[in-house]
Backbone bond lengths (Angstrom), bond angles and torsions (degrees), N, CA, C in turn:
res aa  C-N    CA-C-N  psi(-1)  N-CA   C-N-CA  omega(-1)  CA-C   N-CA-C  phi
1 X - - - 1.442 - - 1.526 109.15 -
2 X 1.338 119.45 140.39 1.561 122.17 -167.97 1.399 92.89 -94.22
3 X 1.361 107.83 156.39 1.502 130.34 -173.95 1.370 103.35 -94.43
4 X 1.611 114.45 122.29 1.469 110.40 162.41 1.522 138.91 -50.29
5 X 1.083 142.23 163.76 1.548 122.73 -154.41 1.454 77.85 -155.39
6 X 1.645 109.25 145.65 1.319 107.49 159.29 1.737 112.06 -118.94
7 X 1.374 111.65 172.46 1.862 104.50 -178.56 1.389 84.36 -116.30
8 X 1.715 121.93 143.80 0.755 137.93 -170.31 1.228 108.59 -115.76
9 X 1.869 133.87 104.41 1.772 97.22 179.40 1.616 86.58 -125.85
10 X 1.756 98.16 143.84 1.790 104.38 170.77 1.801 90.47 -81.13
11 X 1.322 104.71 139.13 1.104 122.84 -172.57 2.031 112.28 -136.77
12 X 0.975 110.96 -14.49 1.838 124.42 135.43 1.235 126.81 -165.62
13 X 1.663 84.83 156.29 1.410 96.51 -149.69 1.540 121.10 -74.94
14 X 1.432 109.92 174.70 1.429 114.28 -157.61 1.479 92.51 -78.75
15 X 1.222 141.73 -63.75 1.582 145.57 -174.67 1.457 94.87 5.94
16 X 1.135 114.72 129.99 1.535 131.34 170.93 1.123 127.14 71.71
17 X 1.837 111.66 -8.09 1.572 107.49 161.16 1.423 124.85 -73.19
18 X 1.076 100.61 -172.56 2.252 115.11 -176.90 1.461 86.70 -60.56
19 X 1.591 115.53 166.11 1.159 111.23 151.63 1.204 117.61 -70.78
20 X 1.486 137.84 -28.93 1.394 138.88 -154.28 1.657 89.03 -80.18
21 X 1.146 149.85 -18.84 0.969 147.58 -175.94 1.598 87.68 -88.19
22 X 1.588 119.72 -78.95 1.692 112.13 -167.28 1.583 114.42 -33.94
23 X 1.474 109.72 -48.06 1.929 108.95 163.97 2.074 130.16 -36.69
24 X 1.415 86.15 -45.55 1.141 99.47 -172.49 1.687 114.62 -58.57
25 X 1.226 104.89 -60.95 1.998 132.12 170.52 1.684 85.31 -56.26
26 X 0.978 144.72 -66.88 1.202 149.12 -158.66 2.045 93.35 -54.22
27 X 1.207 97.30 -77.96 2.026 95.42 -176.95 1.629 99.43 -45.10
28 X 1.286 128.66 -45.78 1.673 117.37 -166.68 1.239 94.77 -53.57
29 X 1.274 125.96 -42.27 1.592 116.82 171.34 1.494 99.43 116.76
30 X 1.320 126.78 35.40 1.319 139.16 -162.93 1.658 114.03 -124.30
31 X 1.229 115.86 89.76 1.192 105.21 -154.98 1.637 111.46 -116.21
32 X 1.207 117.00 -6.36 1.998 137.29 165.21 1.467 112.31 -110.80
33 X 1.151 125.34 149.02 1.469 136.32 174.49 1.520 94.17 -67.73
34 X 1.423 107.80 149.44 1.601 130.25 -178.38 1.587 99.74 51.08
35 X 1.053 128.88 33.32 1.445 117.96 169.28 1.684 115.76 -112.09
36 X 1.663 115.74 123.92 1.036 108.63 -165.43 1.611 124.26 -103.66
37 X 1.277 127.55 178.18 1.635 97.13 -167.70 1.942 61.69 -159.11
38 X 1.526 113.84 154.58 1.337 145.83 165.74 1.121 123.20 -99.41
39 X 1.886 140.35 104.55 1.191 136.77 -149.43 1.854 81.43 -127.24
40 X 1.534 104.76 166.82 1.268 116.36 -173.00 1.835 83.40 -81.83
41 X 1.213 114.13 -168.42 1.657 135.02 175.49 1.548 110.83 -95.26
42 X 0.971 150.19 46.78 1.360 151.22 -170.79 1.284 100.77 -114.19
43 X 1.920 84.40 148.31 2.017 94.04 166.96 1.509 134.16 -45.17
44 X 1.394 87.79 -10.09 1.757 87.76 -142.66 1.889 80.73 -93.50
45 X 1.368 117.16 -34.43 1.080 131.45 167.29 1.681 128.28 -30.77
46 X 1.471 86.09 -55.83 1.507 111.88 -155.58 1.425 92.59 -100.54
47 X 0.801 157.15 14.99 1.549 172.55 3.25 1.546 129.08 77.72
48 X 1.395 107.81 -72.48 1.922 131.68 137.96 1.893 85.36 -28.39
49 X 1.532 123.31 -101.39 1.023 139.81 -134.71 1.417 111.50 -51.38
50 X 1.592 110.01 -46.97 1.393 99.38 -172.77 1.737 115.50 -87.70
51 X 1.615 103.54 17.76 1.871 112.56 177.74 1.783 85.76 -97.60
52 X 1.403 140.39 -5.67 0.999 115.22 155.20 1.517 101.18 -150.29
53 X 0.794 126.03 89.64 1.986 156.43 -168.50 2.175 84.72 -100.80
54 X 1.025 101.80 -26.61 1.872 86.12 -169.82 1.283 94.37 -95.62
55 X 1.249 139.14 8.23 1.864 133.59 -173.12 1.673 82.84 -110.60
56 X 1.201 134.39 -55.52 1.410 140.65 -117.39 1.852 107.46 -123.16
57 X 1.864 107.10 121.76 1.202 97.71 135.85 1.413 143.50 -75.94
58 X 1.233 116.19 155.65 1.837 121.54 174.68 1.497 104.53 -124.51
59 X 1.626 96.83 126.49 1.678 91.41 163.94 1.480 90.14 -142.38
60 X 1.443 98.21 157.04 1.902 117.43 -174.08 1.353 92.14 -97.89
61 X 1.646 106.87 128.72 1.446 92.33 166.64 2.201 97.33 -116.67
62 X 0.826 121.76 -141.59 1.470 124.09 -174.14 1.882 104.03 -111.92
């Protein structure tokens, strides 16, 4: 069975958030606006994402 993958794009930028937020975008591994990076589907994942859901697109790919 194939592992779900998610696309990750920072879509605004960190400037003026908490740091605990700049950390967070920082581990997804996202470090330019519109730049996207592919994470497996995990909690630990989806977790990161929705502590900053207001910086970040999500798309499911297969």
């Amino acid at each position: 069975m194939a592992k779900k993958t998610l696309a990750v794009t920072l879509i605004k930028s960190t400037i003026g958030q908490k740091p605990k937020n700049r950390a967070t975008v920082r581990s997804l591994g996202l470090r330019r606006m519109h730049q996207t990076v592919q994470h497996e589907d995990t909690p630990a994942v989806r977790g990161m994402l929705h502590k900053v859901r207001h910086l970040v697109k999500v798309e499911e790919d297969k």
